[in-house]
N, C-alpha and C positions, 0 to 999 in steps of 0.2 A: 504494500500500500504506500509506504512512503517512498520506493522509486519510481511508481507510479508519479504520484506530486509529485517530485522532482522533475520527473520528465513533463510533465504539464507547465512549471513555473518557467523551465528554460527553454522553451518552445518560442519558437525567435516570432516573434510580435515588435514590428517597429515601422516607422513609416511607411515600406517596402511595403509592406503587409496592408496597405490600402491601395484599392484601386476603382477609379472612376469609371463606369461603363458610360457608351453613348446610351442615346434614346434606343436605340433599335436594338442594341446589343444586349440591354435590359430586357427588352421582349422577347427577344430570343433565350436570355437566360432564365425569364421567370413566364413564362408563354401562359402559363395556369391562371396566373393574375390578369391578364386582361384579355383571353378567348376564353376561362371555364375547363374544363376535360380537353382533353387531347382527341384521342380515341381513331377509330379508322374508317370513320362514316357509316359503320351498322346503325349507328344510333343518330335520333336527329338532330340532338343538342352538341356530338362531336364538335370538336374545333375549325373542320371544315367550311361546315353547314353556317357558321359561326361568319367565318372571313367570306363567306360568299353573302351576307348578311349584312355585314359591313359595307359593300361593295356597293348591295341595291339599293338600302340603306339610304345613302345618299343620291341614288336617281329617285327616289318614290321624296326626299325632301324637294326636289327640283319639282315636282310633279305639285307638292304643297303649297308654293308658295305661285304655281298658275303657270310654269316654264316645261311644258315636253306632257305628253300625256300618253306616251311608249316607251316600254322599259322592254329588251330583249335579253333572253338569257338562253347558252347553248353550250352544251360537253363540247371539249375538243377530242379531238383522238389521240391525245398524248395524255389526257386522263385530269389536266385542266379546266377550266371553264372562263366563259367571256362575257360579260354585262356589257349592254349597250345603252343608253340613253339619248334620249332629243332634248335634252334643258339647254342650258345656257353654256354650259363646257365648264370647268375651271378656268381663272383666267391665264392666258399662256403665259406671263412672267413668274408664275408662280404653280406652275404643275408640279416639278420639283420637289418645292418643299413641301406643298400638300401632301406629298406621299412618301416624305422620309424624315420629315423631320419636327417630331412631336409636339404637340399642341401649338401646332401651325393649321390655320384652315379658314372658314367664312363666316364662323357660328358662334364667334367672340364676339364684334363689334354688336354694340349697342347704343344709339345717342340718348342724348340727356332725356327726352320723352321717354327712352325705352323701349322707342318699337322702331330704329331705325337700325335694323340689322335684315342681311342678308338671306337668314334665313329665321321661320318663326317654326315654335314649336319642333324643334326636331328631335330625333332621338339620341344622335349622335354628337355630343355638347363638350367633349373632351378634347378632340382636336389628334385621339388614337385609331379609331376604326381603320381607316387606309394603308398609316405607317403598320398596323399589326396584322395589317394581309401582304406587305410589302417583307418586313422582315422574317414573316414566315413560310415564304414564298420560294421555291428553288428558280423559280422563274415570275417576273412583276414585270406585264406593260401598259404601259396607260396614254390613251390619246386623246388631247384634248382639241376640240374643234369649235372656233368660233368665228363666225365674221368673213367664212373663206380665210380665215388662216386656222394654221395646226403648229398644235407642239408633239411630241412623242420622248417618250421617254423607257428605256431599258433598265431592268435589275435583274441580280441574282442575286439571291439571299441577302437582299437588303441593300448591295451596293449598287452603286452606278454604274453602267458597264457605256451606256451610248442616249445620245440626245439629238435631235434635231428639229427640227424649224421648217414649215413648208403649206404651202398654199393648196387649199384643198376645195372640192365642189359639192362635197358630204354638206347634209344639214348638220348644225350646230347640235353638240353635245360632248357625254364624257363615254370612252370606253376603256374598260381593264379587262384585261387576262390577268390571272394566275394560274400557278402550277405550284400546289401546296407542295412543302421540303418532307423526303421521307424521314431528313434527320429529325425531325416533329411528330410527323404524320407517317410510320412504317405500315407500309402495305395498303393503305388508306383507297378508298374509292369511292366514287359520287355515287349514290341511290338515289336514282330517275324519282322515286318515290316522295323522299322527302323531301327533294328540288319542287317535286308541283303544289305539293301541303301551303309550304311557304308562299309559294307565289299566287293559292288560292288563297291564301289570306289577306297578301295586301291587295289583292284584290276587291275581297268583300271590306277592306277598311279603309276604301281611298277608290269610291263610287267614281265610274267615268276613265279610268286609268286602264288603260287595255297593256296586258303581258305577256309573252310568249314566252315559254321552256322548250326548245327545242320545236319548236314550229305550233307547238300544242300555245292555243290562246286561252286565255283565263281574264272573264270580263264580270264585273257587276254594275248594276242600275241600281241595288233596292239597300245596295252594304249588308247590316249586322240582316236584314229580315231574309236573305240568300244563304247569309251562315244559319242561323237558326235553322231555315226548312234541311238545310245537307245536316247537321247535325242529330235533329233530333229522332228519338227511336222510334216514338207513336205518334198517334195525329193529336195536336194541340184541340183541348177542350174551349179553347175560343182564339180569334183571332189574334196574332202576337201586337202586345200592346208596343208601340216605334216612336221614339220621341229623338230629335236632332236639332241640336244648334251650334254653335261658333266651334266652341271648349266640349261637348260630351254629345253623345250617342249610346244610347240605349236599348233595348227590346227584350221582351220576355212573353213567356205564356206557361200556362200549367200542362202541364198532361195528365196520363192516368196514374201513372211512374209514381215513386215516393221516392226517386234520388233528388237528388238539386244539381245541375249541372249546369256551370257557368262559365262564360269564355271573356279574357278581359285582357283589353288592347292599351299601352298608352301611346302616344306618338305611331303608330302602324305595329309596334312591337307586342308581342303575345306574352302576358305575363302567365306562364302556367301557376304560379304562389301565388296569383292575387295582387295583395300588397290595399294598401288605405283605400285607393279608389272604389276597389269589390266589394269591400266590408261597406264605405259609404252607402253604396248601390241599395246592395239588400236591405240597410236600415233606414234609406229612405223608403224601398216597398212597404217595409211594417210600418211605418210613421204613417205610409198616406191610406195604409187597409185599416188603421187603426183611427183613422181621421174621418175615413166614411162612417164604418159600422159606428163611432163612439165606442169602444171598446178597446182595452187593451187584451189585445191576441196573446196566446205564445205563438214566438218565433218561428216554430218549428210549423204551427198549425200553417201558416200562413205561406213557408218557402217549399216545403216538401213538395216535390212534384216542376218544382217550375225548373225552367231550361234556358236560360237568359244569356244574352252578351252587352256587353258594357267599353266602349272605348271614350277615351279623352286624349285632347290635346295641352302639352302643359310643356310653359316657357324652359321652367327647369326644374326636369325630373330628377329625382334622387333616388337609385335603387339601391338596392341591398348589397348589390355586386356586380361585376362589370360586366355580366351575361346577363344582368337584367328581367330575373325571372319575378323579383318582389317590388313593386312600389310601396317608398317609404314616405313620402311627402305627407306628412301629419296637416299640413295649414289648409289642405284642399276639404278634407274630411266635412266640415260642416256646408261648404257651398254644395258638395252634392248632392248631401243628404239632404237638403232643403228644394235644393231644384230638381232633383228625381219625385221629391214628397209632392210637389207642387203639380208636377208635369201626370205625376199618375193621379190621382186626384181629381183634376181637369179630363182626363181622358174617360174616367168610370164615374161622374156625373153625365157626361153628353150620352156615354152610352151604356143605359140601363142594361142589356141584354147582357153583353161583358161582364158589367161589375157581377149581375146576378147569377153566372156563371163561377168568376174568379170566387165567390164566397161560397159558392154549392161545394168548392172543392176546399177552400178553409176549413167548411163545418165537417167534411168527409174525412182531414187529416186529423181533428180533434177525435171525432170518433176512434179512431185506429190509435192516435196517440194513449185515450185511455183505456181502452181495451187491454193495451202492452204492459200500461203502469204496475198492476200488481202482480205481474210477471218481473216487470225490470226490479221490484221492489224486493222481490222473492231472491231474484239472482244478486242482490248486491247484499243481503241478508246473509246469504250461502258463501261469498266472499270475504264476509268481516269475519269468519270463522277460520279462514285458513289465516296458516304460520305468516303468511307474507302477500304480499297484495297483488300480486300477481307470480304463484308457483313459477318457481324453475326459469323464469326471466331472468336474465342475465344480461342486466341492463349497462348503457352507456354513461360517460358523466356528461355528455353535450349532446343535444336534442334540438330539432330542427326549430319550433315553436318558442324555443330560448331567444333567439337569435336579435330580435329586436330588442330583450334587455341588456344584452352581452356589448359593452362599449369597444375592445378591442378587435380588428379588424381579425386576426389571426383565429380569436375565437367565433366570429361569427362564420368564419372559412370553416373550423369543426363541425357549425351547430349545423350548416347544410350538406356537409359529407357524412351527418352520420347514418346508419343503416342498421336493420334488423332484418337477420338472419331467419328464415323460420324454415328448421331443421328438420330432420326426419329422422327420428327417433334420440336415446340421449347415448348411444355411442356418439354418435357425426356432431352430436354438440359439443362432447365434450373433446373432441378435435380440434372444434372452432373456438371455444374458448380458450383452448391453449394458447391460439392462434392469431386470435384477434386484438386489436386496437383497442385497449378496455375505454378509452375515450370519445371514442367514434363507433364504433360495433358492440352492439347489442345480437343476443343469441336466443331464441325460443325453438325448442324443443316438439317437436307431435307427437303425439303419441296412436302411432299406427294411421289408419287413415281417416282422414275426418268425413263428417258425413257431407254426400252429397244434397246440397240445399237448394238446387235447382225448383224454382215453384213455391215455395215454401216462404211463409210473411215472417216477417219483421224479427214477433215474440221467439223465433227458433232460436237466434242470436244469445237469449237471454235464455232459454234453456237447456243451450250447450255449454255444459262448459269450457271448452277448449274455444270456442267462436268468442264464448265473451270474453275469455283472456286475452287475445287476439284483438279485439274492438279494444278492449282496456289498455294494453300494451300500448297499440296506435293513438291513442288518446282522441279517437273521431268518433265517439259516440254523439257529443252534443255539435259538432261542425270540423269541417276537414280546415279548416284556419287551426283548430287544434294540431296536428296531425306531429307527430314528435319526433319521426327519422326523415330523413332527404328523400332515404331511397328502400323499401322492401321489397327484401330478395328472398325467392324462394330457392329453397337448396335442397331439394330432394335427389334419391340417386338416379343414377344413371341406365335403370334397368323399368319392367315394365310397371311394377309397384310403384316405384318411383316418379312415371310419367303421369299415372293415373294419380298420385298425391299433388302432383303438379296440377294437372285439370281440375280438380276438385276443389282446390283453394282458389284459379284463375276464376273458377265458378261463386265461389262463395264473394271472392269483391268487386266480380259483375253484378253479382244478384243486390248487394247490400252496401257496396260501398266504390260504384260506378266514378264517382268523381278523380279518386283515387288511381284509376285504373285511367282515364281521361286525360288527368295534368300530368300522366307517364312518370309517376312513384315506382311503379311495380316492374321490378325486372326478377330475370330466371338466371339464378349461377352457374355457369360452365364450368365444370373440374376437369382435369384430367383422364381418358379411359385407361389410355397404358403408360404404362413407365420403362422405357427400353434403356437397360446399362451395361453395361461393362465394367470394369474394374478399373477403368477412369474416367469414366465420364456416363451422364445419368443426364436422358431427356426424357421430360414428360407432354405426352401428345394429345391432343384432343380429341381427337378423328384418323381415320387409317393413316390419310394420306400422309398425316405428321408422323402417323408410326415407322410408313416404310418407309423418309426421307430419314428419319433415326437409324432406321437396319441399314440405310445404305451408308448412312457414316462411319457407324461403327464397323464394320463390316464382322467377321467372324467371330464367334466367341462374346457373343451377347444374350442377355436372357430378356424376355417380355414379362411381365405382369399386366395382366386385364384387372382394373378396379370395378367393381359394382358396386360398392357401397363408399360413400362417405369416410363410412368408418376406419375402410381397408387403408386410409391412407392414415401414415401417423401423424403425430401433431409436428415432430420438426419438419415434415414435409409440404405440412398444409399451409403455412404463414404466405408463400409468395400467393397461394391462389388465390388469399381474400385481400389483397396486398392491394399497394394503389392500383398494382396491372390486372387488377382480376375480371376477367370476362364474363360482364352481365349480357343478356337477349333483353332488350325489354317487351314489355307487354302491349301492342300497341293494337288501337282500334283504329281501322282505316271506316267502317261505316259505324255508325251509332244503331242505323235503324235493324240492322244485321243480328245485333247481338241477339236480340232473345232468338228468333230462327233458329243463329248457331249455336246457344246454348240449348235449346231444346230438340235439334239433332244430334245434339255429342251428347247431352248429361240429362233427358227427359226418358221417359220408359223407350225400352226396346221396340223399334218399329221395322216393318221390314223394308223399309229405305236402306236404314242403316245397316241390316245385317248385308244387305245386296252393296251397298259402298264398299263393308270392311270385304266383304266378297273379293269385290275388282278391285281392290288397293292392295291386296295379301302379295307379300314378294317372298 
């Protein structure tokens, strides 16, 4: 111990031992900090999706303030992509450093009024979005066009490589290629998929603005009431109530559904957390259902069932983090709730038919709400008896729902990485407990398979016990603004027990905690199947093809392990795969309206559709 400290006090610390990074070099050393995850584009929050965001980003601002009403986006065949826009271009003495040299851009100036800036409302207010697709870039070009003249400009990996100057007969505007770096991005690839999501959303949030992906156009007339009909799963029990002006946009309607499911934009950006704006939203709908009947409702009577989207435009947003999933702007909270309270109010006096609808299905959620109560009351009764408030939970010290009291930046970086594991049985938990991050990963344990609750109301929740540990863990009983991890993962094995424990929980928070499943919480962990070594060297593969490029490494004198279980792997083995690197699937819904369908052909009684599908699918 004490040549340890010695060795630690003479450890040469002296001026030498400082050093200054440029801007870009910063981004390239801490990339996390200002694109979110990294990842290889399976997922659609990756780093990719990110810089290709940044990009539009600022054509859909040009598009805001009345300059270009086309935005074009298209794969190259080198595995890049290229945004085109009709605005005003950048201007050519300054393309340059728009794109390399940090918090340089159009979206600073303001005059003494206040409103004598270039651009209003944008989302992009830092002066990074461009430098952080440029330095993470293995290839940056960007051409700017205005006036019949052009600028152009070349990088790689952030530096300058070529420039020039030239008269051009293109209409005016700004275009960028990139070509993400693999030293970032290893193996990385654009999914057609998530490229169109995106661009149907600024779509529906910036009415009038036509886009193409790849030749495919994506237009709306009507905004949030175009997202609403794609979204929702059943037909709206009344027309969707649409209310628009300068700063906010609105719509909602009930269905028959008892999820809540909400989509909330600020500046064109999709906040899957929410953030002040959402919470305003829904508590001006109870302020003004509470304004008509004279009654104070609960909460819950009043939101169950509805399906709403919500965007605003704000001078300057303040999120949670530089990916921008949370609005934290406390000062906006009372003007919404006041002008949401006022606007629905106004809308269910003119028309009696609506309001008398909207409250048929109030008084249909009270019903149900009490029907559950001396069920929920029964089950939290059954729970003050146990040793600990939620058995076998193996909880975290940083929690997603912390995150707004937590002042340091470093710690509100934990409160949205942390995760909950829900294991499959307590061997493979207590692998991952060895294994895990006791700051950031939380672990719950199954116990064999849970039941399928396809069809099945509310009260089931509250008479499982394993469902309601599971609700209690996540802390979404009374609203998913509660919700305590970033991210839950299910970790079942690799075998067919295993798949089927996987279905049966994707079913369980379809059926009962859809939102969840919507703002992409829910992912599926990838382990290992085999582990191929030799007596120097030991790779673990996911899939064959990893197996045989292992046998061809090593060549002779190697042995294979097949994992089926969780378990089979030990705990010093298991750290890298819950590690920053560990390969989640997420759960993602491409139709909303689909879900019950697919739930009630995969997880509803045996039909003989389904035994004739598993028929022609059997390999």
């Amino acid at each position: 111990m004490a040549s340890q400290e010695a060795s630690i006090s003479t450890r040469k610390y002296d001026d030498s031992s400082i050093r200054t990074l440029s801007a870009l070099e910063h981004i390239q050393q801490r990339p996390g900090m200002y694109i979110g995850r990294l990842g290889t584009g399976d997922h659609p929050d990756d780093g990719i999706y990110v810089l290709l965001k940044e990009v539009v980003d600022n054509s859909v601002d040009e598009f805001t303030v009345g300059a270009g009403k086309r935005i074009e986006v298209a794969l190259a065949d080198d595995g890049g992509v290229t945004a085109r826009d009709y605005g005003r271009g950048i201007p050519l003495d300054s393309v340059v450093a728009c794109v390399s040299q940090i918090n340089t851009g159009g979206k600073f100036m303001t005059g003494a009024d206040g409103e004598d800036r270039a651009f209003a409302c944008s989302i992009g207010l830092n002066g990074v979005g461009l430098k952080a697709v440029n330095a993470l870039s293995k290839s940056f070009v960007v051409i700017s066009r205005r006036h019949g003249h052009s600028r152009k400009a070349i990088f790689a990996e952030g530096a300058l490589l070529s420039e020039e100057r030239g008269s051009t007969m293109d209409p005016d505007g700004t275009e960028v290629y990139f070509l993400p770096s693999e030293r970032f991005f290893p193996g990385f690839h654009f999914e057609a998929k998530h490229i169109r999501r995106r661009m149907q959303h600024y779509a529906w949030l910036n009415s009038g603005l036509s886009l193409s992906f790849n030749g495919e156009k994506f237009f709306s007339r009507r905004g949030l009431l175009d997202l609403l009909e794609a979204k929702q799963e059943s037909e709206p029990l009344y027309p969707p109530l649409h209310y628009r002006s300068d700063t906010l946009e609105f719509a909602f309607s009930h269905t028959s559904s008892f999820n809540e499911s909400y989509y909330s934009f600020v500046n064109g950006q999709y906040t899957n957390d929410g953030g002040t704006h959402l919470s305003a939203f829904k508590e001006g709908i109870l302020k003004a259902v509470n304004e008509i009947t004279q009654k104070s409702l609960d909460a819950d009577d009043v939101r169950n069932g509805i399906i709403g989207a919500v965007a605003i435009r704000l001078d300057s947003p303040i999120f949670e983090s530089q990916t921008k999933n949370k609005l934290g702007n406390t000062e906006i909270r009372v003007g919404i709730v006041n002008e949401v309270r006022k606007a629905v109010v106004e809308v269910l006096y003119k028309n009696p038919e609506l309001k008398s609808k909207l409250l048929e299905k109030v008084t249909q959620n009270e019903t149900v709400r009490k029907q559950i109560q001396a069920v929920r009351r029964e089950a939290r009764e059954q729970a003050k008896k146990t040793s600990l408030k939620i058995p076998k939970l193996r909880d975290c010290k940083f929690h997603l729902c912390d995150a707004p009291a937590r002042r340091k930046e470093e710690e509100k970086i934990k409160c949205s990485e942390s995760v909950l594991f829900l294991t499959e049985g307590d061997s493979a938990a207590a692998n991952m407990v060895s294994a895990r991050d006791p700051e950031t990963q939380a672990v719950f344990p199954l116990r064999g398979k849970p039941l399928n609750c396809y069809g099945k109301k509310k009260e089931t929740i509250y008479k499982n016990e394993e469902f309601y540990y599971i609700m209690q863990a996540l802390g979404v009983e009374a609203s998913m603004d509660d919700l305590r991890y970033g991210r839950v993962v299910i970790a079942s094995d690799a075998d067919v027990d295993g798949f089927h424990i996987r279905n049966l929980l994707i079913t369980f928070f379809l059926t009962y905690f859809q939102p969840l499943v919507l703002s992409e919480h829910l992912f599926i962990l990838e382990t290992p199947l085999f582990r191929v070594r030799n007596k120097k060297k030991t790779y673990y593969c996911f899939n064959e093809r990893e197996r045989d490029e292992a046998i061809a490494k090593l060549g002779k004198g190697h042995e294979i392990t097949r994992f089926k279980g969780l378990g089979e792997i030990s705990p010093n083995e298991f750290g890298p795969f819950i590690g920053p690197d560990m390969r989640l699937l997420p759960v993602n819904v491409d139709n909303v309206r689909e879900i019950d369908g697919m739930l009630g052909f995969f997880m509803g009684d045996n039909t003989p559709s389904r035994r004739d599908y598993i028929m022609e699918n059997l390999r």
